[in-house]
TIVO-2410 file (N, C-alpha, C; in nm, 3 decimals):
# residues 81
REC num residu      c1      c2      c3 atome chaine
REC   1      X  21.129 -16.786  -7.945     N      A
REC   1      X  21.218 -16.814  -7.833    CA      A
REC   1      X  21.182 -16.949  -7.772     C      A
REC   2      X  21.266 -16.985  -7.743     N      A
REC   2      X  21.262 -17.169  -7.645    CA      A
REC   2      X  21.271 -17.141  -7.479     C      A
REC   3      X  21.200 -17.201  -7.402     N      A
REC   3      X  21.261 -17.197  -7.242    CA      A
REC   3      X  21.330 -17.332  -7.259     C      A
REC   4      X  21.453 -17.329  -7.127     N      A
REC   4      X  21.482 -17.421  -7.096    CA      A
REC   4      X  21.484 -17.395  -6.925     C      A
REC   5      X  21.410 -17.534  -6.870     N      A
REC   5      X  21.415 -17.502  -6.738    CA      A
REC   5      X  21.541 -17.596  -6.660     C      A
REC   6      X  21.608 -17.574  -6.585     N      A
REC   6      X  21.764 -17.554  -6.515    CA      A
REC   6      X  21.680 -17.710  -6.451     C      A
REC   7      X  21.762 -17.752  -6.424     N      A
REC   7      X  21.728 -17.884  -6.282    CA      A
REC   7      X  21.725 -17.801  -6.136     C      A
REC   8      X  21.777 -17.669  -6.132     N      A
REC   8      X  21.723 -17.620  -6.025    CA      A
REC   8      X  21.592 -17.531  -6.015     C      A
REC   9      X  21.599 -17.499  -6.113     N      A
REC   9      X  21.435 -17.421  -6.168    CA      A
REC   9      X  21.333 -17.555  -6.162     C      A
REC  10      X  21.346 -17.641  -6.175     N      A
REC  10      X  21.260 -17.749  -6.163    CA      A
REC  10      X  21.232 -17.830  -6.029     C      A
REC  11      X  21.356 -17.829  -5.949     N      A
REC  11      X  21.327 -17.842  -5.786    CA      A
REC  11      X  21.236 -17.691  -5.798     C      A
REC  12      X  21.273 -17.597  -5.762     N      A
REC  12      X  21.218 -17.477  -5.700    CA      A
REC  12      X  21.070 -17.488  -5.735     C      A
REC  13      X  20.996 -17.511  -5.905     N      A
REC  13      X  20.908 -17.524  -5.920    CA      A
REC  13      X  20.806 -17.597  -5.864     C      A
REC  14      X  20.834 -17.759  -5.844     N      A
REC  14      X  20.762 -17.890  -5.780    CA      A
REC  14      X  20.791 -17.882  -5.652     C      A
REC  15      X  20.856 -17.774  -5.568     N      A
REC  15      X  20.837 -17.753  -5.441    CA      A
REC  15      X  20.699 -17.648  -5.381     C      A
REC  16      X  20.667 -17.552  -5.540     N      A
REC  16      X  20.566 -17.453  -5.489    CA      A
REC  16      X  20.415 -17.492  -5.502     C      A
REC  17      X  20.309 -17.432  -5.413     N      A
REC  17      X  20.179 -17.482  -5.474    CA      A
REC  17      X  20.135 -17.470  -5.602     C      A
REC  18      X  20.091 -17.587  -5.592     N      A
REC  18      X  19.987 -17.566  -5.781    CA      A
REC  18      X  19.920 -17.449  -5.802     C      A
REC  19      X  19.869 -17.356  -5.700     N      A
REC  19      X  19.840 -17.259  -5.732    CA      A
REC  19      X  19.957 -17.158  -5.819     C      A
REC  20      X  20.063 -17.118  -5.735     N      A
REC  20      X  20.183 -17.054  -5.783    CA      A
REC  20      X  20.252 -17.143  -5.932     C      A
REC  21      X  20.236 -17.267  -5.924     N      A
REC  21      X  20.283 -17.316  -6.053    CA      A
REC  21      X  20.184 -17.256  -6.156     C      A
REC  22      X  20.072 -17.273  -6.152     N      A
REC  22      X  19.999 -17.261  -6.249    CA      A
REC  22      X  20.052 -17.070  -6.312     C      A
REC  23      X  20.069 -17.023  -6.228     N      A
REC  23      X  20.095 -16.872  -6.227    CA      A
REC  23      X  20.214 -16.865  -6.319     C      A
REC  24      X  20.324 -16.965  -6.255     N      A
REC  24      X  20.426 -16.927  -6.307    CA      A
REC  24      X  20.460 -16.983  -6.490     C      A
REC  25      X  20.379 -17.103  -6.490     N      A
REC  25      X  20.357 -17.165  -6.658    CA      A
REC  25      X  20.268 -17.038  -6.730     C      A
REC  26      X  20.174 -16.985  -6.642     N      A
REC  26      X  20.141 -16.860  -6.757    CA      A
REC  26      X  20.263 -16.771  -6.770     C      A
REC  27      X  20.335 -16.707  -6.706     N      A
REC  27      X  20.418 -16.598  -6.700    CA      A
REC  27      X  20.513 -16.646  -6.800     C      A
REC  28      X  20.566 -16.780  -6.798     N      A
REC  28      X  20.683 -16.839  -6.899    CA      A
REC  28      X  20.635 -16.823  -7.061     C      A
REC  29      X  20.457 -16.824  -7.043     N      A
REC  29      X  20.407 -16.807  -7.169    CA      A
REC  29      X  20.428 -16.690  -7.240     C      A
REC  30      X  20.398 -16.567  -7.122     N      A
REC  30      X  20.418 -16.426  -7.193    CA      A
REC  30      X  20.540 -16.392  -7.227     C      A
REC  31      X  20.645 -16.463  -7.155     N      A
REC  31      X  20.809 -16.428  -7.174    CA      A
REC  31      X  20.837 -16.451  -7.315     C      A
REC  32      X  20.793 -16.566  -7.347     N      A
REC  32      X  20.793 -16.661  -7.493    CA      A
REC  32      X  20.746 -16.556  -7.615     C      A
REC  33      X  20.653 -16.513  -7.582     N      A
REC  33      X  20.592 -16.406  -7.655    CA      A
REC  33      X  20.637 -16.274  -7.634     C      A
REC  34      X  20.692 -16.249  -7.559     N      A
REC  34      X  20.720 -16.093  -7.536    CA      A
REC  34      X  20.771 -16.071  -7.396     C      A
REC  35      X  20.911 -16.021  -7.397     N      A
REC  35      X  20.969 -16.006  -7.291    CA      A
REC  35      X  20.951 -15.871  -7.201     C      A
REC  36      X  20.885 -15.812  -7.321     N      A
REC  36      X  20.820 -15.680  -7.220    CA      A
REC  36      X  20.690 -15.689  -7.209     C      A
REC  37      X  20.590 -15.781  -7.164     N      A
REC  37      X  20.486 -15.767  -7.141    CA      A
REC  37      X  20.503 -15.713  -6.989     C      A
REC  38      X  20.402 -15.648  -6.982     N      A
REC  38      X  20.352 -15.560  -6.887    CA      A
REC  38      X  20.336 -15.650  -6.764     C      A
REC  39      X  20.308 -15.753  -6.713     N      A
REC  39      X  20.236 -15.824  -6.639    CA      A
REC  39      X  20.432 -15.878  -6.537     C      A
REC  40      X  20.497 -15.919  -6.624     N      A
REC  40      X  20.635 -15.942  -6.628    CA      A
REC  40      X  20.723 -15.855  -6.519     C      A
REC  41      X  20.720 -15.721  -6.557     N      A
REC  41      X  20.817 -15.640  -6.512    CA      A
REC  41      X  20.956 -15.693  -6.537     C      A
REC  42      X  21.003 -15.753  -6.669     N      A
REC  42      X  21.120 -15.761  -6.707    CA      A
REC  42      X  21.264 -15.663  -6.649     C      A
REC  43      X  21.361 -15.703  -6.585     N      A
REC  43      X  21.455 -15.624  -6.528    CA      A
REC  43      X  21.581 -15.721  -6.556     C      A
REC  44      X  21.685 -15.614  -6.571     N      A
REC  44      X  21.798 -15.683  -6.538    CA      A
REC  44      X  21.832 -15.691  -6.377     C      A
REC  45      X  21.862 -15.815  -6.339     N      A
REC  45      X  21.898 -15.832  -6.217    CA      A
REC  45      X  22.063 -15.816  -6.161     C      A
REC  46      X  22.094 -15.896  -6.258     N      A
REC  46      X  22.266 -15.871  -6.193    CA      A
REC  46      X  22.300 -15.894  -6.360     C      A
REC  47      X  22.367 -15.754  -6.395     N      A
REC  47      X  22.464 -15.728  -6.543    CA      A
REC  47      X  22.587 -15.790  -6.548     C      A
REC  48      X  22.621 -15.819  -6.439     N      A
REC  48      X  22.795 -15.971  -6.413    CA      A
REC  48      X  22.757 -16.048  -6.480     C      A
REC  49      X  22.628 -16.129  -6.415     N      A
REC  49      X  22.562 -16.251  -6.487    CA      A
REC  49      X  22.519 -16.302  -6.581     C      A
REC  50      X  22.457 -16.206  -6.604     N      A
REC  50      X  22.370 -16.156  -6.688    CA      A
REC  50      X  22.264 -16.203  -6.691     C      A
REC  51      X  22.202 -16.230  -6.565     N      A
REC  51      X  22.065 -16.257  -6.526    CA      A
REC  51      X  21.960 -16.142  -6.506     C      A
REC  52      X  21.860 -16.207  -6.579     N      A
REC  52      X  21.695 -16.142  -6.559    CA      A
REC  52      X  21.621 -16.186  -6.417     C      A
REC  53      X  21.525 -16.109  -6.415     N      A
REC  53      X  21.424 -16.102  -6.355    CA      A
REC  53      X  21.293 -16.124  -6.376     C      A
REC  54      X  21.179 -16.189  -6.324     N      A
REC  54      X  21.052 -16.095  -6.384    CA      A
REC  54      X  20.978 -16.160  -6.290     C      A
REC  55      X  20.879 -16.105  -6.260     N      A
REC  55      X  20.716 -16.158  -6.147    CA      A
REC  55      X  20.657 -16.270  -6.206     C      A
REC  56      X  20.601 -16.297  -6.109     N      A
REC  56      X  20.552 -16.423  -6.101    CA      A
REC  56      X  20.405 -16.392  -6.085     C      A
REC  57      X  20.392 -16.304  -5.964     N      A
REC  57      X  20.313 -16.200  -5.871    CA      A
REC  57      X  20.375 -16.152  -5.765     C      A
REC  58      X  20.293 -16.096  -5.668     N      A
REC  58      X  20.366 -15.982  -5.577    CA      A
REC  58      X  20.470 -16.066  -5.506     C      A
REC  59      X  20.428 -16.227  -5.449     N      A
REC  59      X  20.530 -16.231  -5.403    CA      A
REC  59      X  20.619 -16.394  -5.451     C      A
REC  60      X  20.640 -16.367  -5.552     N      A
REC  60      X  20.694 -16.473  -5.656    CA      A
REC  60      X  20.817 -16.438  -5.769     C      A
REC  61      X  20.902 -16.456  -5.768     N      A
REC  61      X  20.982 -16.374  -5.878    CA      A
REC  61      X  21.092 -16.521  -5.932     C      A
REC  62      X  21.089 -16.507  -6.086     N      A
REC  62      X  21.155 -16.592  -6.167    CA      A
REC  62      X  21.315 -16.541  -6.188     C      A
REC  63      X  21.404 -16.607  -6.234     N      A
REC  63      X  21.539 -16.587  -6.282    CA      A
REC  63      X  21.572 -16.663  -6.381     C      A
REC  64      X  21.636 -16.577  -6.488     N      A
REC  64      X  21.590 -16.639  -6.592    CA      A
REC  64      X  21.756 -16.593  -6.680     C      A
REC  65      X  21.824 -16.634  -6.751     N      A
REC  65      X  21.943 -16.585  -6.896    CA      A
REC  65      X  21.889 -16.573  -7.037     C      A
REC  66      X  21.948 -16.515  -7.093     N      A
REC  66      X  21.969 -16.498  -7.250    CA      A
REC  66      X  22.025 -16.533  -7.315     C      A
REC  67      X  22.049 -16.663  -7.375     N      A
REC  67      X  22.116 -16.742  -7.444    CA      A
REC  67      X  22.064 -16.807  -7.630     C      A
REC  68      X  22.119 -16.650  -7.693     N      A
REC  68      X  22.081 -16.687  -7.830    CA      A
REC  68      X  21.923 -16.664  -7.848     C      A
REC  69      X  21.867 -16.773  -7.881     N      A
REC  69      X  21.697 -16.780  -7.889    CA      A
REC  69      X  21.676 -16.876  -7.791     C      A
REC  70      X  21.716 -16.870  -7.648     N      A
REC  70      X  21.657 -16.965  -7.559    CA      A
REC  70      X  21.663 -16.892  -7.432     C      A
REC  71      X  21.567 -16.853  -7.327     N      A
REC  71      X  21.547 -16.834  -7.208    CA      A
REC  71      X  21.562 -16.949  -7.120     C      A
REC  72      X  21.702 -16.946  -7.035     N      A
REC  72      X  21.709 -17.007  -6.966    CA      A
REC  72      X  21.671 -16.971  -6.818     C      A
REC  73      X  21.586 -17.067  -6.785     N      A
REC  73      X  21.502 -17.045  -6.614    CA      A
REC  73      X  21.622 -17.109  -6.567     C      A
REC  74      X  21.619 -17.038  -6.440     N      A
REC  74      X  21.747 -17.099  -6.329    CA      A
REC  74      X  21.654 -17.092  -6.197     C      A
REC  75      X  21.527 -17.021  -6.147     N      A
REC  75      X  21.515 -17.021  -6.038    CA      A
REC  75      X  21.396 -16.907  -6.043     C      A
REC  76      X  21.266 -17.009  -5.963     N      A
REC  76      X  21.170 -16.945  -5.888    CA      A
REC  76      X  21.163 -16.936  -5.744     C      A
REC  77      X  21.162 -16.795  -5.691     N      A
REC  77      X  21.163 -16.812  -5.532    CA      A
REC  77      X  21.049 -16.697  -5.479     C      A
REC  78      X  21.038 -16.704  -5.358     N      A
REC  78      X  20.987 -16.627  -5.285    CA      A
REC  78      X  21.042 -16.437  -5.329     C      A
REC  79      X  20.944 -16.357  -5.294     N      A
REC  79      X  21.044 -16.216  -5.313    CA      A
REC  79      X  21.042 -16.185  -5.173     C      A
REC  80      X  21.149 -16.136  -5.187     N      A
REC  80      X  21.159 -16.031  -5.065    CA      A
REC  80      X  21.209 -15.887  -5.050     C      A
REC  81      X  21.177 -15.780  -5.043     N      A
REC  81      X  21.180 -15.644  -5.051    CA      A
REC  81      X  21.336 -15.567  -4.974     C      A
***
């Protein structure tokens, strides 16, 4: 699988601390490798869209599509419950 990161996935990213970046370049790693890794919590988010989900950590969450053999990132944000 390929990522491609969105020009808005890329603001959102270089806005968060290097701590949380560093978090989130591992997580893109496990996606690459396996979309059900455990660490992930892979979900469908909205089935219209057909956008994913998955953690970052507790309070970090990615958005991500399915396009062929390419994961497209659209957006890292804050979570909120």
């Amino acid at each position: 699988m390929i990522i491609f990161r969105s020009p808005r996935f890329n603001k959102d990213f270089f806005d968060l601390p290097l701590e949380i970046q560093k978090k989130v370049d591992k997580q893109l790693l496990f996606l690459v490798s396996d979309i059900r890794h455990p660490s992930l919590r892979a979900k469908k988010y909205d089935e219209a869209g057909k956008v994913w989900q998955a953690r970052v950590d507790d309070h970090y969450r990615f958005y991500f599509q399915v396009e062929g053999d390419t994961y497209i990132i659209l957006r890292v944000k804050p979570h909120t419950d």
